[in-house]
N, C-alpha and C positions, 0 to 999 in steps of 0.2 A: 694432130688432135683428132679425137674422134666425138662426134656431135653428140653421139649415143649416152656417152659419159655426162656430156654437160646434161642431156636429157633427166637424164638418173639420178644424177647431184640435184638438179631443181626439184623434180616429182619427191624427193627424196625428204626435202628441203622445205616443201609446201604444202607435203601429205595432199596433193592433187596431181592426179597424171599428166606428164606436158612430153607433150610429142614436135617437135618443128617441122612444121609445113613451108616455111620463110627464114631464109636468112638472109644477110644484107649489111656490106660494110658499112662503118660510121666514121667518116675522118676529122682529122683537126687536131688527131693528139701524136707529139714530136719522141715520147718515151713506150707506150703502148700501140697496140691493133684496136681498134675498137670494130661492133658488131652488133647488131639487133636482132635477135632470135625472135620470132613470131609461130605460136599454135597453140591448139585446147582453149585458143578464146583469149590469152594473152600475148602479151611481150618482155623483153627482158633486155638490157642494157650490159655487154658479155665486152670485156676486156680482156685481153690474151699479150703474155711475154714469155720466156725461156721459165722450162721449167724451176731453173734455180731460185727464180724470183718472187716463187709462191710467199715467203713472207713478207713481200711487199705490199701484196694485193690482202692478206691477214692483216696486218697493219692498218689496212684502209679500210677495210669493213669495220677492225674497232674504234678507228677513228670518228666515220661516218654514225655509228652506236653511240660513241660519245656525244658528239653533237647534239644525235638527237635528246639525249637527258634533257639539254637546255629548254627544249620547246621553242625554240626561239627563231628559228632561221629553218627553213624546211630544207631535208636530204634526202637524196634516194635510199633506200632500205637497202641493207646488203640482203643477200639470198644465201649463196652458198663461192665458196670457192675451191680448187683442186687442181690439180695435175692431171692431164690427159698427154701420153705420146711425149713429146717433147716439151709440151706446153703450160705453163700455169697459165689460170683463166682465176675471173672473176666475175659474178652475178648481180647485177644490181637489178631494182625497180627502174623498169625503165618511164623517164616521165618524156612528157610530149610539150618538145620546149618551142619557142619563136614568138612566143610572145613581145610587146614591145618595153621596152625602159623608160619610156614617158612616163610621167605621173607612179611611176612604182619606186624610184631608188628612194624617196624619203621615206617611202615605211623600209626599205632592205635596210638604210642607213641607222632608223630605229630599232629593228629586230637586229643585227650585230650588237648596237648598245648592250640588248635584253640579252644576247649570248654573253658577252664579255662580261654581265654582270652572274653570271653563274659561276663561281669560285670555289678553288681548291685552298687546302692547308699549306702545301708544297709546290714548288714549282718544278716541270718535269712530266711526265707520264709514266706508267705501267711497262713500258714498253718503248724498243726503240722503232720509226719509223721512216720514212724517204721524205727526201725533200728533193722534188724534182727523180735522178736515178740516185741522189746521193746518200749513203746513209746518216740518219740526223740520229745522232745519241741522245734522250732524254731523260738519264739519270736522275732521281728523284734532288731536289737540293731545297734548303731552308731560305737559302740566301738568294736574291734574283741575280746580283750583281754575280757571286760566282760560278751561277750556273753559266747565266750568257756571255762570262769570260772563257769559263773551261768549255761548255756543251756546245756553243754556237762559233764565238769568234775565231779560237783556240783550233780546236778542231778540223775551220776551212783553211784559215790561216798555214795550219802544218802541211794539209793537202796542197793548196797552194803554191808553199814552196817546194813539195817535191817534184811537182809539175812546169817548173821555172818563173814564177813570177818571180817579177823586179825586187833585187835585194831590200829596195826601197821602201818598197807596200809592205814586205813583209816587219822591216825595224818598226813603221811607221804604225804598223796595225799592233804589234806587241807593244807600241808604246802608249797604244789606246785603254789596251788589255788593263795598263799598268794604272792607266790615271782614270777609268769607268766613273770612280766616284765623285770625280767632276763634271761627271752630265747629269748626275741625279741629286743637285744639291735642292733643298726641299722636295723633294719627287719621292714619295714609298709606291711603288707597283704593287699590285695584288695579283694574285695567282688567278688571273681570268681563263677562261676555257678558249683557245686560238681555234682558228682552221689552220694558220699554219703555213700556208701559202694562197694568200688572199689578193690574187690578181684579178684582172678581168677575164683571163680565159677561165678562171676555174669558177666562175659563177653565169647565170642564163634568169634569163624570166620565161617562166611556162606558157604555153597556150591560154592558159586561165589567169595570167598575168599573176601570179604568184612568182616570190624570187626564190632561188635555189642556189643551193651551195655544193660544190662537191670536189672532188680530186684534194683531197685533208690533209696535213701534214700536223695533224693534231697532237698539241701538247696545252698545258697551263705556266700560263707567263705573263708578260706585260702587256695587255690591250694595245698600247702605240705601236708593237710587232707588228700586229693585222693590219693596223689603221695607214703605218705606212710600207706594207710592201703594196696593199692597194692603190697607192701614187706612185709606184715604181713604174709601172708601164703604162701612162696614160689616165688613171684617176678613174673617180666611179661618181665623178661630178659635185656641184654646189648642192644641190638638194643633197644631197646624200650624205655631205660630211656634216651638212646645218643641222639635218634629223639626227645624227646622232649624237653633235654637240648638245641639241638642249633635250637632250634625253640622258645621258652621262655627259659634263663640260668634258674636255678635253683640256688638259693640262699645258700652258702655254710655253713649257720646257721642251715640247713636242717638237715644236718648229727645228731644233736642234738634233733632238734623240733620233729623228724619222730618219736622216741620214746615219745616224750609227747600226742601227736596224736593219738598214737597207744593206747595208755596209756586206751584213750577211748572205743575202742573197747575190748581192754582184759576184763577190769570190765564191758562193757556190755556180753561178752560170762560168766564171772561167775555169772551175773546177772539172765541168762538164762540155764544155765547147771552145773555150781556151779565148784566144781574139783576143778582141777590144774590149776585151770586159777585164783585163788584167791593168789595161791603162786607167779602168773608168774607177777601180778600186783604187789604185793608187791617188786619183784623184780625190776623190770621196776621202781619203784617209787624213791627206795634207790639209784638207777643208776641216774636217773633224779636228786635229791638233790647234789647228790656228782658231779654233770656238775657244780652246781653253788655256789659251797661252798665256 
């Protein structure tokens, strides 16, 4: 990679000259390099992978663009992105985060509401994007139930087995496929606007104790998506699911569906690191069947 480039994509990008005086890695991320370029008075939030993977980092800038329609949950601005050398990169706003989570996840908990109430006609996006390094297909569809058969479950499921998971997960998951419309009896989903991978690592409170959202896997689908990969790995607390219960109720079919959801993401983590996350799907899946037995 040559710095020069990313200089030029920004100035380019800003219609203001930016030169780096400062560079300085940034860690914590397990699929990208991260980096904070500093000069001309700014800074910049610069993530770098293999060239090939410039449309993932496109992906995320229109994802993060998405979002921002909503007004609802604040995102860094994409800048520019490109190929330098070997290298796709990406530009974002860099914000200046450490702020604390005290007293803030009940407004994050109410600004997700306000996101999730900003809706599409269709469920799907423009485009297809990553989820994690995988690719997520977002096919536009009328119908929820067979997008997140074909687009989400279908999908990891196929990858899954070619990767050797337990003959088992994989009957067990097709046989989910088969019976979907026994987890949405009274339940119509609306085509809300997702992040898409909404854990605790892809969100921060700023210095200014504002919350922020970022690293998107943005599509329009079912709000209980977001709601539960967010309790996948440790939860975003009581305040937080309160505020955006009494700001949208949540639907008490949820207690069930959060596990079919998640279902998703587990087979995409052994899609992508294999382990005990092939046993943790198969269990998840026998749990799911016996909901509707």
């Amino acid at each position: 990679m040559n710095i020069k480039d990313i200089e030029q994509n920004i100035s380019k990008s800003t219609n203001q000259p930016f030169v780096v005086d400062h560079q300085g890695a940034i860690g914590g991320g397990c699929i990208n390099t991260a980096m904070k370029l500093s000069g001309s008075g700014r800074s910049y939030f610069i993530k770098l992978n293999n060239a090939n993977r410039l449309d993932m980092f496109e992906a995320e800038a229109a994802g993060l663009a998405e979002l921002a329609k909503a007004r609802a949950v604040r995102v860094p601005t994409p800048i520019c992105s490109g190929v330098s050398g070997t290298q796709a990169y990406i530009v974002l706003e860099y914000l200046e985060m450490g702020g604390s989570a005290r007293g803030v996840m009940g407004e994050f908990g109410e600004q997700l509401a306000h996101l999730h109430q900003y809706t599409n006609e269709q469920f799907g996006w423009f485009r297809e994007n990553t989820i994690g390094a995988t690719p997520q297909e977002n096919t536009w569809a009328d119908d929820w139930l067979d997008f997140y058969a074909r687009s989400r479950l279908t999908y990891q499921i196929e990858m899954a087995a070619d990767r050797g998971i337990a003959r088992a997960t994989v009957d067990a998951t097709n046989r989910i496929i088969d019976q979907l419309t026994d987890f949405f009896v009274g339940y119509q989903p609306q085509a809300s606007l997702l992040h898409g991978d909404l854990w605790s690592g892809n969100y921060g409170v700023m210095s200014s104790g504002e919350p922020v959202i970022f690293d998107p896997a943005t599509y329009y689908g079912d709000r209980e998506a977001d709601l539960a990969m967010s309790e996948l790995f440790g939860g975003f607390g009581r305040e937080f699911y309160a505020a955006y219960d009494a700001t949208w109720p949540i639907d008490a079919g949820y207690s069930v569906r959060k596990s079919l959801y998640n279902l998703y993401h587990i087979l995409n983590h052994f899609n992508m690191f294999g382990g005990g996350y092939g046993s943790q799907a198969g269990s998840m899946a026998g749990q799911l069947l016996a909901e509707i037995a």
